[in-house]
C-alpha positions in Angstrom: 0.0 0.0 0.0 1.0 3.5 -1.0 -0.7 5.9 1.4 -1.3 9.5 1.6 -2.8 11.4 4.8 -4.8 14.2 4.4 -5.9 16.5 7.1 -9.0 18.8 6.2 -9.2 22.2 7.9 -11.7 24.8 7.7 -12.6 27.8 9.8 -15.9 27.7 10.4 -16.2 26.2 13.8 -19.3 27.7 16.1 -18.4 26.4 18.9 -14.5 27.4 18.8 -14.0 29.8 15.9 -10.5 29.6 14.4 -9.9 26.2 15.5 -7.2 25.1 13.3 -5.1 27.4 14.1 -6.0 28.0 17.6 -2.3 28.3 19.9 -1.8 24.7 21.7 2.0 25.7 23.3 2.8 28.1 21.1 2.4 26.3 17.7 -1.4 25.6 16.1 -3.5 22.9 16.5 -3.2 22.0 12.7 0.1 22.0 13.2 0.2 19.5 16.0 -2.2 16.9 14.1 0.0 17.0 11.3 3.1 15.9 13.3 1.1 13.1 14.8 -0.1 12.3 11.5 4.1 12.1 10.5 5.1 10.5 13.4 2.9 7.8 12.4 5.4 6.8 9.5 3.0 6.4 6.8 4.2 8.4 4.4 3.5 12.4 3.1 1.2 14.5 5.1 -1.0 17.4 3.0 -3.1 19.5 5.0 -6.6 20.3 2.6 -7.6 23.7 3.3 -9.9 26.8 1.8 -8.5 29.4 3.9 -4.9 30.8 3.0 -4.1 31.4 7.1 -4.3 27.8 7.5 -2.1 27.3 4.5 0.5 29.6 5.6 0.8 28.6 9.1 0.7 25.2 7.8 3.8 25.6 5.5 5.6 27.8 8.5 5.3 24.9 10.6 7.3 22.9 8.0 4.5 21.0 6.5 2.5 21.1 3.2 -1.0 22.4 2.4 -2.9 22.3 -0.4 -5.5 24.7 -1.2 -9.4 23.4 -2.0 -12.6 25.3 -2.5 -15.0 26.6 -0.5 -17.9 25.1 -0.7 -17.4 21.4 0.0 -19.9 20.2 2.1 -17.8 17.4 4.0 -14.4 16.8 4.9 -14.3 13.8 2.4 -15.2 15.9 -0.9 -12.1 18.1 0.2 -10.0 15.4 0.9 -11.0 14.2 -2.6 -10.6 17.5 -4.2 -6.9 17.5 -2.8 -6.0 14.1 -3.6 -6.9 15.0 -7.5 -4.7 17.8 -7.5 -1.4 16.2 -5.4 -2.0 12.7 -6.8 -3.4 13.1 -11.1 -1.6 10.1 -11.8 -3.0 7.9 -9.5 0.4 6.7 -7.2 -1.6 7.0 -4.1 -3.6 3.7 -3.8 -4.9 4.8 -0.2 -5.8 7.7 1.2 -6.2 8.4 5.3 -8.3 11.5 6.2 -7.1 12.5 9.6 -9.6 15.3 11.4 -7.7 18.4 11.8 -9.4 18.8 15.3 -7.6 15.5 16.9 -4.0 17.1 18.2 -3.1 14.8 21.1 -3.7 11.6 19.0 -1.9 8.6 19.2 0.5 7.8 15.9 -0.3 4.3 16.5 -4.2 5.2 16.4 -3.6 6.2 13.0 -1.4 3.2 12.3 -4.3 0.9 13.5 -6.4 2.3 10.2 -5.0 0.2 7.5 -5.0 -2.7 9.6 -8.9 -4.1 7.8 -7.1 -3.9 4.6 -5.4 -6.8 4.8 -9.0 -8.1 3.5 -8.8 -7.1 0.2 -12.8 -6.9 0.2 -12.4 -4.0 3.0 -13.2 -0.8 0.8 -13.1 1.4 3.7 -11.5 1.0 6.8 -12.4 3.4 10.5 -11.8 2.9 13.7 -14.1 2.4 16.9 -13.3 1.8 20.9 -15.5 0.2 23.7 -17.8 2.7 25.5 -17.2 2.2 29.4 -19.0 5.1 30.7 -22.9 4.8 31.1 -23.8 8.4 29.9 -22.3 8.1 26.6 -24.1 4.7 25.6 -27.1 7.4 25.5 -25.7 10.5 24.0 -27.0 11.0 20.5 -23.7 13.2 19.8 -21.6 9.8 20.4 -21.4 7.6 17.7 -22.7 3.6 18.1 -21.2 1.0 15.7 -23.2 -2.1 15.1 -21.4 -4.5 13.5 -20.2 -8.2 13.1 -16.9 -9.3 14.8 -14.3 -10.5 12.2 -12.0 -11.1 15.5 -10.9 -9.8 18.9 -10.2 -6.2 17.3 -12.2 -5.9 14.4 -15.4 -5.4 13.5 -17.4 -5.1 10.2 -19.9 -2.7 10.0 -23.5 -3.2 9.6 -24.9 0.5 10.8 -23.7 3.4 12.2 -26.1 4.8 14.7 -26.8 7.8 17.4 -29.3 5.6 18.9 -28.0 2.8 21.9 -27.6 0.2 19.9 -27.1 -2.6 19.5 -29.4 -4.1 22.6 -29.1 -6.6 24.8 -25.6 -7.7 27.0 -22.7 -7.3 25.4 -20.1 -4.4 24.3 -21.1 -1.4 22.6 -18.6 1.0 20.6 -17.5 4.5 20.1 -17.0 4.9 16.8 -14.0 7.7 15.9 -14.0 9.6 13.1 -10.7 8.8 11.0 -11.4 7.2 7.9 -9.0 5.3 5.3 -10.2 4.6 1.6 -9.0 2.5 -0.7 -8.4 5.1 -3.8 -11.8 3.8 -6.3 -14.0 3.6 -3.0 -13.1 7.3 -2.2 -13.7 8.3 -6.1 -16.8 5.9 -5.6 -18.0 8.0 -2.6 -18.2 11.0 -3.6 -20.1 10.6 -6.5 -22.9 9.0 -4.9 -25.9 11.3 -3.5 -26.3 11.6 0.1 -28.4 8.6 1.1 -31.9 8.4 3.1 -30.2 7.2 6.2 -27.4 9.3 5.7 -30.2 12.3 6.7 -32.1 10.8 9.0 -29.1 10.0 11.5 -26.7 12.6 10.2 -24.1 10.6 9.5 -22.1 10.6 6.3 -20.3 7.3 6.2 -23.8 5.6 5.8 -24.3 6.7 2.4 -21.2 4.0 1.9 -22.9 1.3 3.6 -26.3 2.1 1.7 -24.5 1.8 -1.3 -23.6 -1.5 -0.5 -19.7 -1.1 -0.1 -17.7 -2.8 2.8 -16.3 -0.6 5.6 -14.1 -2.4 8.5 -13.9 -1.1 12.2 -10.5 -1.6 13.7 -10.7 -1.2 17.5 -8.5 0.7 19.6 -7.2 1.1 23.4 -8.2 4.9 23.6 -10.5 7.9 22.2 -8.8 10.6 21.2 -9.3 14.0 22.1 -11.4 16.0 19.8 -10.8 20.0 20.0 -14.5 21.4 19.9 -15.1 23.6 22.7 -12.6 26.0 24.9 -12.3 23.1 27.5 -11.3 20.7 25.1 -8.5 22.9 23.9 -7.6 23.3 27.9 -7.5 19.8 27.9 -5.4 19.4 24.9 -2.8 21.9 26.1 -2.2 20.7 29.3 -1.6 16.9 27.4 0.5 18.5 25.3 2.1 20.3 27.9 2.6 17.5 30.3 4.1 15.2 27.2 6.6 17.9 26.3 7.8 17.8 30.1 7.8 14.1 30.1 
């Protein structure tokens, strides 16, 4: 596998305007997730931007960006956007998108994403941990997989839901939102429409399974921190801060 990692970044948070480049020990959280995203060994790194502060603080940093339009409506037509114009020739057979909003995230996390395509059925590939608190296994805003175990750590995917699900004893799961395409599922993806359930639950990647293609849940030890609010960027500064003491 040849992969790229893409890191989509806009500025048009509510909740924490300016996110990307928002000051986590005096270099911006873009900046941050891409060196987790290099640490991770996987080959180049391209941050996918419209918004030329992003871009230059993104190249200051020591990393590339790649300018995309405006008017995407998801991070995965960007991502798709920027993988036509870095990649013409078709040399990147994979592509990871990494959220730009996930600075403290583990290199291995990302690692873990490829691991369902050693089933060359696997057109898309995500990852998911165990819930263990009670509150989220009812929080609309957090992410339920259902799916089929394929072994201790992985899981296909049957449905995506807000909803508890599924019922009765056993595990639920968190699902995280870092995806990894195979190349032709990407180009696949974002030609299809947005999908009935897709709507109704709000949740993109099940225009995928709708269609009918294959996406694989590797499991991991730990959620990452996602950067939404002002007390999730406290929290990400003091991680950051305590690592860089360590």
């Amino acid at each position: 596998m040849t992969p790229l990692i893409l890191i989509p970044a806009r500025m048009r948070a509510t909740r924490l305007p300016g996110k990307p480049l928002a000051d986590i020990c005096g270099r911006p959280m873009i900046v941050h997730v891409a060196e987790r995203a290099r640490e991770s060994g996987l080959g180049r790194v391209v941050v996918a931007t419209d918004t030329p502060e992003v871009a230059s603080a993104v190249e200051a940093g020591g990393f590339e960006a790649v300018m995309t339009r405006a008017d995407h409506e998801s991070g995965s037509d960007r991502i798709f956007e920027a993988l036509t114009k870095l990649d013409p020739d078709g040399g990147f057979d994979i592509v990871i998108n990494v959220q730009g909003d996930l600075p403290t995230i583990d290199p291995d996390t990302i690692r873990s994403a490829l691991q369902p395509f050693d089933d060359p059925q696997v057109d898309i590939a995500t990852l998911g941990v165990e819930i263990t608190r009670d509150d989220e296994k009812t929080n609309p805003n957090v992410v339920k997989i259902v799916g089929s175990p394929r072994s201790e750590t992985r899981l296909r995917a049957l449905y995506f839901t807000r909803a508890t699900a599924p019922w009765g004893e056993g595990p639920l799961y968190h699902h995280i939102g870092l995806y990894a395409y195979r190349r032709a599922a990407l180009t696949r993806f974002v030609e299809l429409k947005p999908s009935p359930l897709e709507k109704r639950e709000r949740l993109e990647q099940l225009r995928a399974l709708e269609a009918g293609m294959r996406i694989d849940v590797e499991i991991v030890r730990s959620l990452p921190l996602g950067v939404d609010t002002p007390e999730d960027l406290e929290r990400a500064r003091a991680i950051i801060s305590n690592q860089s003491k360590a």
